[in-house]
N, C-alpha and C positions, 0 to 999 in steps of 0.2 A: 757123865750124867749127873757128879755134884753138883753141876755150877746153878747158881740160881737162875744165871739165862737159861740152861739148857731144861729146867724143871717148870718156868713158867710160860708158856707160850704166849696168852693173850689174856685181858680184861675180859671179861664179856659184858657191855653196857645193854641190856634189855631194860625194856619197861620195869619188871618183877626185880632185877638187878639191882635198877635206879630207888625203888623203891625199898628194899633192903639197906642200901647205905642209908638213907635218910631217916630209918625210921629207926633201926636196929644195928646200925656201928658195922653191917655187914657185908664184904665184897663177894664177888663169884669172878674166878677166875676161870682158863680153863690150862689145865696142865696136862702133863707125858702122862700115860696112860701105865706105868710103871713107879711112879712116883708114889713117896709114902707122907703119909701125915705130917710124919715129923719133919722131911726133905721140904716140904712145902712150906712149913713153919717156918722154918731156917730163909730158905729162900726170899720170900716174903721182908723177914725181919733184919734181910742183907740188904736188898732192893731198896725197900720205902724206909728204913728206919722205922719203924715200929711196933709196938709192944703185942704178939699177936695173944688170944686169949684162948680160942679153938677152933679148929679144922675139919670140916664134914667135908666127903666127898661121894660120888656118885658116878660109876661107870653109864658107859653110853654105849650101844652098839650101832658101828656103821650100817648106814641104810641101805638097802639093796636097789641098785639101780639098770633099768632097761630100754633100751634104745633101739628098739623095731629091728630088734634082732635074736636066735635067741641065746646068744651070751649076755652074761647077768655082767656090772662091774662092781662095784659097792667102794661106798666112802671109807673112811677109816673111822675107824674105835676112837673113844674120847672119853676123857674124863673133866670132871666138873669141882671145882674147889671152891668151899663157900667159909671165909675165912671169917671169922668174929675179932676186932680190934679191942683197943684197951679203950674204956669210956673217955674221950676227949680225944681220940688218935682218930685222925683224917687222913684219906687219899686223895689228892687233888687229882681227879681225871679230865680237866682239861687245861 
């Protein structure tokens, strides 16, 4: 569970996302839902090369889902990492 692959699962490129790196040096990532601030940091600063400055995150809870039946299924649990870079440190996301 150290490895920086196993801690970052995906970018998330949304509008409000796109708009954070441009304005404010800031990515949203989305990681393990067990992952710590600092694992993130590390991760990050393994991956991209660069200088991270701070780490917010935000749990999410899976949606409850129903298909004309009445068993429920539900998505999974997720968390949200909103990284802050060093002034002048870029991620090229494409």
């Amino acid at each position: 569970m150290n490895e920086p692959y196993d801690i970052i699962t995906t970018i998330r490129l949304t509008e409000k996302a796109t708009i954070l790196a441009e304005k404010d040096n800031k990515y949203v990532f989305q990681v393990r839902p067990h992952a710590t601030k600092t694992q993130i940091r590390r991760a990050i600063e393994t991956l991209y090369k660069k200088t991270v400055v701070s780490v917010n995150t935000a749990n999410y809870a899976g949606k409850k889902k129903r298909e004309r039946t009445a068993a429920f299924g539900q998505q999974a649990d997720w968390k949200k990492a909103i990284v802050t870079l060093k002034k002048g440190d870029k991620i090229e996301l494409a």
